[in-house]
Backbone as CSV, one residue per row, in Angstrom:
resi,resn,N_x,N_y,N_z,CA_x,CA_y,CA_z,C_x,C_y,C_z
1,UNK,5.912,-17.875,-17.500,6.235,-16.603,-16.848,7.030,-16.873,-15.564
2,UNK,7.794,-16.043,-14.976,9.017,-16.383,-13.993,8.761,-15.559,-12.797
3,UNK,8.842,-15.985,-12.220,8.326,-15.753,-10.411,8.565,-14.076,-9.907
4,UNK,9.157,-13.538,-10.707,9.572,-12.290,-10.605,8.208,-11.296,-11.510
5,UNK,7.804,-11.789,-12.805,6.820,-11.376,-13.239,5.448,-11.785,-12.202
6,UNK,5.273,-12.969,-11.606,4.232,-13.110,-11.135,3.869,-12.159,-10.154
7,UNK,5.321,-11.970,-9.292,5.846,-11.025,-7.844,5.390,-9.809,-8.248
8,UNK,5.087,-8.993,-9.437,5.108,-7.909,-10.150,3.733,-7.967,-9.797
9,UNK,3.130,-8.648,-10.931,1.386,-8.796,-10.728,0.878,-8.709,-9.247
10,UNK,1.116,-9.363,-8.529,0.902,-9.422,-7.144,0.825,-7.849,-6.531
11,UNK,1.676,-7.508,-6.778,1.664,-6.142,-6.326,0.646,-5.087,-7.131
12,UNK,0.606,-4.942,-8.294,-0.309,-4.541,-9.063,-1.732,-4.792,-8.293
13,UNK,-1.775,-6.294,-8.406,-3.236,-6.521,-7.894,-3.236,-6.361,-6.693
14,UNK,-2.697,-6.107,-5.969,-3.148,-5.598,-4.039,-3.579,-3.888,-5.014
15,UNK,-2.460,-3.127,-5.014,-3.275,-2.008,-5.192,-4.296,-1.565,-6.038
16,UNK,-4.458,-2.662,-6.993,-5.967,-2.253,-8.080,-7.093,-2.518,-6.703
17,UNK,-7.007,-4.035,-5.656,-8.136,-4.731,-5.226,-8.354,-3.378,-3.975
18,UNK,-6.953,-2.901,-3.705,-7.346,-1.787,-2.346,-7.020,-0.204,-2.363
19,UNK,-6.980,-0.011,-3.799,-7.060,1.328,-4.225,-8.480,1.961,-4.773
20,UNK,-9.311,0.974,-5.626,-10.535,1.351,-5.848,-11.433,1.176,-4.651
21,UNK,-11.065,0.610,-3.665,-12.214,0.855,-2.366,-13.292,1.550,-2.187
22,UNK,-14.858,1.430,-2.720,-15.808,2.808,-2.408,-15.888,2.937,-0.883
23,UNK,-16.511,4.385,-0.921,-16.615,5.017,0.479,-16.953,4.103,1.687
24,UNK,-18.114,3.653,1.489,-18.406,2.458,2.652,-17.698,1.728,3.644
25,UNK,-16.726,0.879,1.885,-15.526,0.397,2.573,-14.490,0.976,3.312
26,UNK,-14.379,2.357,2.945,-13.184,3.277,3.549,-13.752,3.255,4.800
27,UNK,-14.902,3.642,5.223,-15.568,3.905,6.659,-15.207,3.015,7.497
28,UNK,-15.607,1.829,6.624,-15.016,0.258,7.483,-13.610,0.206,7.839
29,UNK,-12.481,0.565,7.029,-11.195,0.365,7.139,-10.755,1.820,8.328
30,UNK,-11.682,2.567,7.825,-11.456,3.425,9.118,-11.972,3.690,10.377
31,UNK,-12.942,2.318,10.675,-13.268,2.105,12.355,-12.434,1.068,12.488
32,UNK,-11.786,0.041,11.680,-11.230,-0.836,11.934,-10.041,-0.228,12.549
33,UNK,-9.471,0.833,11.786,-7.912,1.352,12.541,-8.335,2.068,13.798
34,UNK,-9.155,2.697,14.435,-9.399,3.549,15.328,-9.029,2.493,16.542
35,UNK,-8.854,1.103,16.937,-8.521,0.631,17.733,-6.772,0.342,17.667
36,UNK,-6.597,0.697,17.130,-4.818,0.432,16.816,-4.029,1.560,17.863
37,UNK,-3.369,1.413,18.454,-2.140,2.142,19.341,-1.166,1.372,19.612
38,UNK,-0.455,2.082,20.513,0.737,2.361,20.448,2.046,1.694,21.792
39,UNK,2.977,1.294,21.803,3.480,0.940,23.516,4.064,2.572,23.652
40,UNK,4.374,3.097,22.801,5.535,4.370,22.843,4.831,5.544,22.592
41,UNK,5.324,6.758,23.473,5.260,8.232,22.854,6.448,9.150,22.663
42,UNK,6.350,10.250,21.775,7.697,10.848,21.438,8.704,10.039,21.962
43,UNK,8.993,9.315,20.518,9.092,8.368,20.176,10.525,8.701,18.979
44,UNK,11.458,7.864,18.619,11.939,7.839,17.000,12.791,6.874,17.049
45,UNK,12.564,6.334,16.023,13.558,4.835,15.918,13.798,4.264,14.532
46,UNK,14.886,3.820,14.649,15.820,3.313,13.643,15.507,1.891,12.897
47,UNK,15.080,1.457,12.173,14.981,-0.169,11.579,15.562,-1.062,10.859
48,UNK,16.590,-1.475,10.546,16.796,-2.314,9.354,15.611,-3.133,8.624
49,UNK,15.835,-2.426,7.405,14.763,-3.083,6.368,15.426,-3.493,5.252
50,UNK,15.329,-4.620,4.460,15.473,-5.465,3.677,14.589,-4.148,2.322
51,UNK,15.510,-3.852,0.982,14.969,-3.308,0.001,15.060,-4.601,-1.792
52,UNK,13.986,-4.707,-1.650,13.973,-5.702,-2.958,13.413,-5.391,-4.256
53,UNK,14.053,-4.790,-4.985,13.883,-4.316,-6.347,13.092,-3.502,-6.153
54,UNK,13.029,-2.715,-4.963,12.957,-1.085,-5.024,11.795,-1.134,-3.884
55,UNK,11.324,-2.351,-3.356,10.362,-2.282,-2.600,11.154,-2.624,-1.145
56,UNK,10.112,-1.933,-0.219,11.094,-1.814,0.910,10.522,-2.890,2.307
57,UNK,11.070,-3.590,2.812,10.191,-4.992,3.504,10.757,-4.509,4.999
58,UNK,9.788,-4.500,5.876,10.084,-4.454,7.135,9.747,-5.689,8.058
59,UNK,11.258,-6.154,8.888,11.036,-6.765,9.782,9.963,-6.777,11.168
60,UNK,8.954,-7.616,10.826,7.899,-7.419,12.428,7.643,-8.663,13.155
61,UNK,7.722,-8.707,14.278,7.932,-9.511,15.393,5.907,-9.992,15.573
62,UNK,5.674,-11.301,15.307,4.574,-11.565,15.794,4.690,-13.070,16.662
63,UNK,4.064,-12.763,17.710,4.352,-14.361,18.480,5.412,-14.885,18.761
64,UNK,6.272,-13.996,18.516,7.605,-14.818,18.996,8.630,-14.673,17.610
65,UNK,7.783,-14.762,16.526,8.540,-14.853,15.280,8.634,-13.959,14.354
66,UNK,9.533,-13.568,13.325,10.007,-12.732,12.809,9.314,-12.923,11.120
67,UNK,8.290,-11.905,11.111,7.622,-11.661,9.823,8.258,-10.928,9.205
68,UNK,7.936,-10.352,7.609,8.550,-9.586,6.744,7.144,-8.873,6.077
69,UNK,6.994,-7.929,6.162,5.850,-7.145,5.919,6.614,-6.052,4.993
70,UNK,5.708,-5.721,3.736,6.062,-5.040,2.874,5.505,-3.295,3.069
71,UNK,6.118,-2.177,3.160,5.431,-1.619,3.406,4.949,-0.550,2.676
72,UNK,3.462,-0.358,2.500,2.688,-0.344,0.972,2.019,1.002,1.182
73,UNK,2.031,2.065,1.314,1.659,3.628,1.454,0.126,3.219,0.150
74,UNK,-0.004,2.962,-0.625,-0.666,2.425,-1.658,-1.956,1.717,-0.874
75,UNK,-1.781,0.739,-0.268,-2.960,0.245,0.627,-3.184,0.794,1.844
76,UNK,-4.794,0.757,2.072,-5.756,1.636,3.215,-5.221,1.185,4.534
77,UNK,-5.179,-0.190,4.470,-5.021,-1.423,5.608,-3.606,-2.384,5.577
78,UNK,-3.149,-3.288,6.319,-3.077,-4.565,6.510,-3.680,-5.439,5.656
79,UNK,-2.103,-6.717,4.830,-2.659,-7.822,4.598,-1.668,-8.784,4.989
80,UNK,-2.608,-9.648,4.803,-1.660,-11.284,5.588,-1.657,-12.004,4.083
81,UNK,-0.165,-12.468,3.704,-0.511,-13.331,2.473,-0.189,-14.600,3.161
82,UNK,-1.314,-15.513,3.086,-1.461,-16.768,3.831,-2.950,-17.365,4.157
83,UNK,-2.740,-18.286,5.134,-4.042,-18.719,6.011,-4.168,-17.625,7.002
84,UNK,-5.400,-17.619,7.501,-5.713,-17.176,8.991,-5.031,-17.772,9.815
85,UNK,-4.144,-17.353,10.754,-3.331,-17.669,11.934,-4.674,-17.882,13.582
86,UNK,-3.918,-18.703,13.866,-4.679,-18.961,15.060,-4.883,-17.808,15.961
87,UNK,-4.320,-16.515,16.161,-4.172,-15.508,17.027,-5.061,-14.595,16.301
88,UNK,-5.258,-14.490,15.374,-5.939,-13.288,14.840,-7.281,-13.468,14.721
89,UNK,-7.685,-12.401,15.166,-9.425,-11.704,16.135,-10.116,-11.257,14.645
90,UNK,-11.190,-11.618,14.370,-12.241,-11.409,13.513,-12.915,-9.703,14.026
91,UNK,-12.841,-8.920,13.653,-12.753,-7.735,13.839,-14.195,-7.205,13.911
92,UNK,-15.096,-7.659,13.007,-16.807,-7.283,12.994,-17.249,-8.688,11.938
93,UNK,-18.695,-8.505,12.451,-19.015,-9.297,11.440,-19.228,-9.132,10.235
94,UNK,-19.067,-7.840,9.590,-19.479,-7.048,8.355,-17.764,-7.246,7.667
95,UNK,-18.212,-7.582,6.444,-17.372,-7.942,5.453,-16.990,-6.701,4.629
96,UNK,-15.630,-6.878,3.788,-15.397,-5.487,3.389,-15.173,-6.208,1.814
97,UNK,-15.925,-5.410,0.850,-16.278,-5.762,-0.376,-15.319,-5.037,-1.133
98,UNK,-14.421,-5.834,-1.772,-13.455,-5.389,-2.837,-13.391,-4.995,-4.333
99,UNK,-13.082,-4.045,-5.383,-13.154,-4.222,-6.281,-12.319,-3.973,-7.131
100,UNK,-12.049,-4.398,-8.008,-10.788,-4.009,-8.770,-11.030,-3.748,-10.078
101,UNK,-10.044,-2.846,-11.315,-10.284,-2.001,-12.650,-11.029,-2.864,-13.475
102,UNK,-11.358,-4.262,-13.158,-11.814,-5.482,-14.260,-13.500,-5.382,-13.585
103,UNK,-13.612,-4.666,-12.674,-15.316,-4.434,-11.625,-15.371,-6.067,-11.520
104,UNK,-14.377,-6.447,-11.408,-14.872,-7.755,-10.294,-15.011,-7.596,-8.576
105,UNK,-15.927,-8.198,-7.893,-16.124,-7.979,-6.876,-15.875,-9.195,-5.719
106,UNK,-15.398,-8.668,-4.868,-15.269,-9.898,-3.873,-15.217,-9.311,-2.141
107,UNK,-15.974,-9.819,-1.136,-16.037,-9.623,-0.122,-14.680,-10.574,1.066
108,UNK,-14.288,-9.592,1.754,-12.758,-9.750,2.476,-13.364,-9.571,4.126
109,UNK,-13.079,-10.721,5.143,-13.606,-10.146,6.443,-11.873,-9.765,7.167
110,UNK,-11.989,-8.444,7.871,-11.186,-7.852,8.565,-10.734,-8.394,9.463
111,UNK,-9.132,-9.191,10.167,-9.018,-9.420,11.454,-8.232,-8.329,11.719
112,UNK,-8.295,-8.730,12.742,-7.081,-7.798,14.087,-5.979,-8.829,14.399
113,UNK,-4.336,-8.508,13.999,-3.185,-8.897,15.087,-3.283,-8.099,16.208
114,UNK,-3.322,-8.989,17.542,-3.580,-8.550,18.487,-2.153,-7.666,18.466
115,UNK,-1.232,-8.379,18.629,-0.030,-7.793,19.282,0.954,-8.121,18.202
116,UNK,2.166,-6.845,17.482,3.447,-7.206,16.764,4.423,-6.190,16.814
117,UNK,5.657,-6.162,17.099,6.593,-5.596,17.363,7.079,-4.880,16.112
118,UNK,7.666,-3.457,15.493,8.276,-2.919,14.648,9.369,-2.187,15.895
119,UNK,10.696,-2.731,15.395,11.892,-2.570,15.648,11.003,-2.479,17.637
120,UNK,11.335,-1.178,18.455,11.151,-1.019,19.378,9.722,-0.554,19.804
121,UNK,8.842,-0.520,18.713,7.554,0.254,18.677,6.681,-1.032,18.747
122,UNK,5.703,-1.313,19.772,4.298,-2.636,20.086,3.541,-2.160,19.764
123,UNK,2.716,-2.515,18.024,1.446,-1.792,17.992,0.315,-3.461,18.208
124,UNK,-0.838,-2.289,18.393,-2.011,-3.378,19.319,-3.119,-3.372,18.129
125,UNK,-3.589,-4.242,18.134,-5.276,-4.659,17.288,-4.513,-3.709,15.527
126,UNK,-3.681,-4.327,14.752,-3.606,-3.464,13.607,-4.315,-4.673,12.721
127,UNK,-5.031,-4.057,11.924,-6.516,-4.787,11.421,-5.283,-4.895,10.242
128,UNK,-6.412,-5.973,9.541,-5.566,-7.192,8.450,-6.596,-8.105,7.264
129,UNK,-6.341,-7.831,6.231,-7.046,-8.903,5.479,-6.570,-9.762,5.005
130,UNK,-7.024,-11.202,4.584,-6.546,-12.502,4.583,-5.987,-13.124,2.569
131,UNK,-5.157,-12.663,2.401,-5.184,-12.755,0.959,-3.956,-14.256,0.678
132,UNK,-4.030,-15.499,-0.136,-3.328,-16.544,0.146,-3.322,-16.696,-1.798
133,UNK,-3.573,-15.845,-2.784,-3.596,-16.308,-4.043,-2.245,-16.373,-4.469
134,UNK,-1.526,-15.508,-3.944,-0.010,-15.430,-4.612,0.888,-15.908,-4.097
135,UNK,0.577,-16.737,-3.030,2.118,-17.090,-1.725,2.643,-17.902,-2.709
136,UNK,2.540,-18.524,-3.562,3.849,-19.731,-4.263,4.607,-18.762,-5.018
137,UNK,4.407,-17.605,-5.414,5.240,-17.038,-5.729,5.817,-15.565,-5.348
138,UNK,5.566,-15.487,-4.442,6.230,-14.447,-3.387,7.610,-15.255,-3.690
139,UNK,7.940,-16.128,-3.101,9.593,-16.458,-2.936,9.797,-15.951,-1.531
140,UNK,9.291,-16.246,-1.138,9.668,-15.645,0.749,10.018,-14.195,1.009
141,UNK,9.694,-13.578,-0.222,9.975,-11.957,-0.033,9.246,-10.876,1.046
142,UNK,8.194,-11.932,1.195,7.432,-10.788,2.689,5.930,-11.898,2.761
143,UNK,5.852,-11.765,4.232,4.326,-12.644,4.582,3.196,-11.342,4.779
144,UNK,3.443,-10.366,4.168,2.451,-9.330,4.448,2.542,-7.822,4.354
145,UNK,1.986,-7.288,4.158,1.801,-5.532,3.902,1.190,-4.941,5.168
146,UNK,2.271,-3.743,5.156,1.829,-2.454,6.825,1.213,-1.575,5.384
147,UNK,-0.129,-0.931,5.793,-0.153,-0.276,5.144,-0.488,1.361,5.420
148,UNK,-1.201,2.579,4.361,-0.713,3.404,4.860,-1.756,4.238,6.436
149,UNK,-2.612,3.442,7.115,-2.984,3.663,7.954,-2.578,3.871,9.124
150,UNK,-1.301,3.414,9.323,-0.056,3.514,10.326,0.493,5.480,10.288
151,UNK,0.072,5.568,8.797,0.344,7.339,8.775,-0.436,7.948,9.645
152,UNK,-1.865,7.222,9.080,-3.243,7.762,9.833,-3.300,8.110,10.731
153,UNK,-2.102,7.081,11.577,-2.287,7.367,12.957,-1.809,7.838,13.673
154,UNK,-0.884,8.738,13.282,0.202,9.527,13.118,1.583,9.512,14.047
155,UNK,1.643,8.812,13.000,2.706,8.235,12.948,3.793,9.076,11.408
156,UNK,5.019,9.370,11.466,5.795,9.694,10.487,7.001,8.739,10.145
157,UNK,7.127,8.523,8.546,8.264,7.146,8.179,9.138,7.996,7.202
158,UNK,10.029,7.866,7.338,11.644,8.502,6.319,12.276,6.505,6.124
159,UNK,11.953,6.836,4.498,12.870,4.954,3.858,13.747,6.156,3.378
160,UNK,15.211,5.128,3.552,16.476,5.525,3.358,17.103,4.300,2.568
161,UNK,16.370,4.182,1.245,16.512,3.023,0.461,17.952,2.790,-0.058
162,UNK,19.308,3.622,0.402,20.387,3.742,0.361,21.225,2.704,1.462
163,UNK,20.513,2.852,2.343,21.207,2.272,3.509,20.300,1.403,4.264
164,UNK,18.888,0.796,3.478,18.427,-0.029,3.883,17.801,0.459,5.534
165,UNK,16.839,1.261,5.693,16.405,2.019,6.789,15.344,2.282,6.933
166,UNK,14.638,2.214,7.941,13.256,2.912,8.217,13.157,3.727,9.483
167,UNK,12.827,4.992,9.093,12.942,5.812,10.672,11.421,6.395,11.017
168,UNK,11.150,5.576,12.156,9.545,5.962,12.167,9.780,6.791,13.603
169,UNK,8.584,7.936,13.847,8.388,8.600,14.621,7.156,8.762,14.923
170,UNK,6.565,9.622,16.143,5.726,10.161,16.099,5.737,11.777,16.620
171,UNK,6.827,12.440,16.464,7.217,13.335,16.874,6.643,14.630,15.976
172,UNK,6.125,15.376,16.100,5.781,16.345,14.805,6.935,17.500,14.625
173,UNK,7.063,17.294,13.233,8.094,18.032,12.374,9.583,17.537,13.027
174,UNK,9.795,16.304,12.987,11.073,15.613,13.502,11.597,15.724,11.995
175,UNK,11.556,15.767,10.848,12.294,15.435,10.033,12.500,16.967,9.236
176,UNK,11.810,18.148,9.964,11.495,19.392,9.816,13.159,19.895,8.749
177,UNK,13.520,19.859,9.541,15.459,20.528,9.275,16.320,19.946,7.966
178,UNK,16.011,18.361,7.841,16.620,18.167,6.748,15.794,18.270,5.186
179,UNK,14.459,18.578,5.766,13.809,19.076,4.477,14.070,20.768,4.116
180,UNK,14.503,21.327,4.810,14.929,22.945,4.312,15.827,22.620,2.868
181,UNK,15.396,23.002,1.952,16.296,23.312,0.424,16.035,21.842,-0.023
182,UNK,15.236,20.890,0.072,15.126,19.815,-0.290,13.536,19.648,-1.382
183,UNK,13.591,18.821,-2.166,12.572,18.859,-3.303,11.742,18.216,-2.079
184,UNK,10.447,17.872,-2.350,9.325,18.298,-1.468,8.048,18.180,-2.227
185,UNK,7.048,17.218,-1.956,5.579,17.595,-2.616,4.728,17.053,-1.808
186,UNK,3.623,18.230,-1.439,2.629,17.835,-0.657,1.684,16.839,-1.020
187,UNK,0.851,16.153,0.011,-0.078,15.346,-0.389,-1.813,15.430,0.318
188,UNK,-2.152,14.619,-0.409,-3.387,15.410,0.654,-4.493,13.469,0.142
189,UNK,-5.386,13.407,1.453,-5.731,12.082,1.401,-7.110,12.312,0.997
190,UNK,-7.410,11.183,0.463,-8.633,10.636,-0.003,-9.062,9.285,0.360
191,UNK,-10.581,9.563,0.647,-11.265,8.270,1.283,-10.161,8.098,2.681
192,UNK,-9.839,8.913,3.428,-9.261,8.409,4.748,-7.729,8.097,4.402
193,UNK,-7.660,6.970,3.744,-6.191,6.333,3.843,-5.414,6.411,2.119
194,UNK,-5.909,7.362,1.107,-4.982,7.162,0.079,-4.642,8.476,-0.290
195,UNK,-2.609,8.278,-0.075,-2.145,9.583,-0.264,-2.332,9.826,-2.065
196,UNK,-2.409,11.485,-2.014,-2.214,11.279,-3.439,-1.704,12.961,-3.759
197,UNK,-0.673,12.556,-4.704,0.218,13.758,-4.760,-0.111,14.170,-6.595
198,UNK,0.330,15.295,-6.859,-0.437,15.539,-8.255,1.176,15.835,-8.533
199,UNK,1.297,15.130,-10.003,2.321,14.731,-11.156,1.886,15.507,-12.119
200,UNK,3.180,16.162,-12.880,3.114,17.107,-14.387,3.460,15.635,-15.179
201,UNK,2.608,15.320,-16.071,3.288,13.978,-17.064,2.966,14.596,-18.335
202,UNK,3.302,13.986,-19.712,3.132,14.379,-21.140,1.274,14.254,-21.489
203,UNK,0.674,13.800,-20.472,-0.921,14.056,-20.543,-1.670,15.134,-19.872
204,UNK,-0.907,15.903,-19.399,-1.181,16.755,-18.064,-1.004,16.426,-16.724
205,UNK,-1.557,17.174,-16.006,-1.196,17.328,-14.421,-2.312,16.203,-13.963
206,UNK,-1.759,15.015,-13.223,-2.458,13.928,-12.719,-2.121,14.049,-11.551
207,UNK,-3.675,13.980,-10.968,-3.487,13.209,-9.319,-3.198,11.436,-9.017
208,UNK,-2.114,11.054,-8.467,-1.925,9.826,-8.506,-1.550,9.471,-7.082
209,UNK,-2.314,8.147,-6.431,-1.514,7.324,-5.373,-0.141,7.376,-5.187
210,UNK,0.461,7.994,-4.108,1.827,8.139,-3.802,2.132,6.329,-3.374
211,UNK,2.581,5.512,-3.559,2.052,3.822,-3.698,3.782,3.611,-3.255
212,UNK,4.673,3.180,-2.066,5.855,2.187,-1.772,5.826,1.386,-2.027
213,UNK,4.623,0.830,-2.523,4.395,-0.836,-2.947,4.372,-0.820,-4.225
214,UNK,4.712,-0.126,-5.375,4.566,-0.385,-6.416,6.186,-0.335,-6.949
215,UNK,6.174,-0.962,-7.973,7.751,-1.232,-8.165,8.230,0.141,-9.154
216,UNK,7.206,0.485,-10.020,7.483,1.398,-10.643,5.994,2.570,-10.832
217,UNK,6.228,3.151,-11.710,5.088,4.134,-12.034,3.810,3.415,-12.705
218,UNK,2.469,3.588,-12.252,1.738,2.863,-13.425,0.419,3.451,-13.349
219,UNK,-0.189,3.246,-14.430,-1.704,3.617,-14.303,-2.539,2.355,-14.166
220,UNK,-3.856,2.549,-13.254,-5.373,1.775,-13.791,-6.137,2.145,-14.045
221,UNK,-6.451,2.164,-15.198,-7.885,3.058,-15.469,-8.576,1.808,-16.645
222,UNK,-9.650,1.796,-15.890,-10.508,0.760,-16.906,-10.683,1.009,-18.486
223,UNK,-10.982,0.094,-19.713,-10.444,0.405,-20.500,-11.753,1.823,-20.956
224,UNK,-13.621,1.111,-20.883,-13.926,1.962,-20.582,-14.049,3.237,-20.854
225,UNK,-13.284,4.035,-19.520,-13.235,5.130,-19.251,-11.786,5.482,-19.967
226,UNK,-11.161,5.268,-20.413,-10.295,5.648,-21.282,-10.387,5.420,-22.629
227,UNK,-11.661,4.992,-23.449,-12.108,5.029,-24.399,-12.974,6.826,-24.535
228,UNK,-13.950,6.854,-23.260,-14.694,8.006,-22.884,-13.293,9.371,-23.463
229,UNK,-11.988,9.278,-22.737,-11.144,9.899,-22.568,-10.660,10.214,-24.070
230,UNK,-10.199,9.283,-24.619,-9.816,9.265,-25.862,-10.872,9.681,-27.445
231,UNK,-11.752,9.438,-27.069,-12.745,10.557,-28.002,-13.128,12.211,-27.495
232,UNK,-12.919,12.740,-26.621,-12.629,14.205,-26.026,-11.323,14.685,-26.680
233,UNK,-9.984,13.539,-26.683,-8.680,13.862,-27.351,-8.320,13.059,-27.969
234,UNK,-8.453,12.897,-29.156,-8.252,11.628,-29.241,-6.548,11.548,-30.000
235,UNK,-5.912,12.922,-29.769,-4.247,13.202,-29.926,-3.605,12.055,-29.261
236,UNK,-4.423,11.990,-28.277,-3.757,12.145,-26.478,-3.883,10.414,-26.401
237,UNK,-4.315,9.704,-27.161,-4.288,8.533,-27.887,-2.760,7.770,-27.944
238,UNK,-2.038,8.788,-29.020,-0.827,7.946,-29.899,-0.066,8.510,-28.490
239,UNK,-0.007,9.856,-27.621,0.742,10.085,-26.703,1.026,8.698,-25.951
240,UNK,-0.204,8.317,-25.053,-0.475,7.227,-24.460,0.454,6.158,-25.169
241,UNK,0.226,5.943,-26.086,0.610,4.494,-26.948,2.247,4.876,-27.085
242,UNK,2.836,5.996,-27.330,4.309,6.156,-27.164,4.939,5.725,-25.882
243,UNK,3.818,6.120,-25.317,4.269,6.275,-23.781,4.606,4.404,-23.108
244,UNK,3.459,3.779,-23.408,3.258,2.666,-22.907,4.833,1.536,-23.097
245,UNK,5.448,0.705,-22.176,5.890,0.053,-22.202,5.965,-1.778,-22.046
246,UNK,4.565,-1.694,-21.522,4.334,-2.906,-21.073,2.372,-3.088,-20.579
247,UNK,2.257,-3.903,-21.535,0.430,-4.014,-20.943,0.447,-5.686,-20.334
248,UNK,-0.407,-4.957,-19.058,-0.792,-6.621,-18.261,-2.030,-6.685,-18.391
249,UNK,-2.297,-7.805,-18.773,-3.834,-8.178,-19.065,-4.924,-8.642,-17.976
250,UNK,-3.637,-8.613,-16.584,-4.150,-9.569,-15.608,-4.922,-8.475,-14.924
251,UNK,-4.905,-7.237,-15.126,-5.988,-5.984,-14.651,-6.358,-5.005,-15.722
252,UNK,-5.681,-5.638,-16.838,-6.218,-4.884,-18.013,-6.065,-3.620,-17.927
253,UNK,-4.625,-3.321,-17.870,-4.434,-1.607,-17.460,-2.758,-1.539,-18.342
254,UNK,-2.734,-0.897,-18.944,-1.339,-0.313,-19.481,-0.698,1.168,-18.381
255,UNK,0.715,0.212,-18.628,1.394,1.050,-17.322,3.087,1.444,-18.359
């Protein structure tokens, strides 16, 4: 398999391991952000961002040096793909327990980057988990994910995947004017940090993770509960199976 498929999986598996999050964990990921601010107010600024097969990587300044952080609306939090860096603060002693569509389980402890620069904006203590399974095949495409807790904090982002752009604000209704006559769909959050916007598809009207980190459209649903699903309809079966283009086994989810 070729580094581009692996790069695929990778992404898949951040949002299976930090999309199923139970409540607990959300609580955790959401005292962890409550220390995060800001150097700037009314505020708006311009970024060059690097777009790689549809995913959009932002330049961030830590220590002196110039990271590439992917930025993932899809995840609650911050991740570091790597070792623990010498600068980064262990956040609590309580561990945040992960799980993903296969109900495997694994416990993740939270740090804090004290300090990292986005374009002209210094944010402080943005909490981070330590993930190092996939770095040989990243390909140097990004040392890490902003994720969508930076919304949380309200903060507003316009990607201008045309011109390679990120325009973050914190201004309310700054982007008000060029949305008049423009397509438009609300979202509304769950568990704290996951947007989720509801889709008309050939199965009906689904609520789904609005996800920047995903390269394309996909489902996880354990197999499971889509067995449960498929004897209620079991039409809605061959739909599915028309539909499907590609099954990964590595979360056992057809997308």
């Amino acid at each position: 398999m070729d580094k581009m498929k692996h790069y695929r999986r990778f992404l898949l598996l951040i949002a299976a391991l930090l999309a199923t999050t139970p409540m607990l964990a959300q609580n955790l990921i959401k005292t962890a952000t409550t220390p995060v601010s800001f150097s700037k107010r009314d505020f708006a600024d311009t970024i060059k961002i690097k777009v790689i097969d549809g995913a959009e990587v932002v330049p961030v300044e830590i220590e002196g040096r110039i990271r590439h952080f992917l930025f993932d609306t899809g995840s609650p939090l911050g991740l570091w793909q790597g070792q623990k860096e010498a600068y980064m603060r262990q956040f609590m002693a309580d561990s945040l327990l992960f799980g993903d569509s296969n109900k495997n389980r694994r416990h993740k402890t939270i740090y804090q980057i004290p300090t990292m620069k986005m374009g002209n904006l210094q944010i402080e203590n943005y909490p981070v988990i330590v993930e190092d399974g996939m770095k040989d095949y990243l390909c140097g495409r990004f040392d890490g994910v902003l994720g969508f807790n930076l919304v949380g904090k309200d903060l507003s982002f316009k990607l201008d995947t045309k011109d390679s752009l990120l325009i973050v604000t914190d201004r309310k209704k700054f982007f008000s004017e060029e949305e008049k006559g423009q397509p438009c769909a609300k979202y509304r959050t769950k568990q704290a940090y996951r947007p989720l916007v509801i889709v008309d598809t050939p199965l009906g009207f689904i609520e789904t993770v609005f996800d920047t980190g995903a390269l394309n459209g996909w489902f996880d649903l354990p197999q499971d509960y889509l067995d449960q699903w498929f004897r209620k309809s079991p039409k809605k079966r061959k739909v599915l199976d028309d539909l499907t283009i590609q099954t990964d086994t590595t979360v056992k989810a057809r997308a």
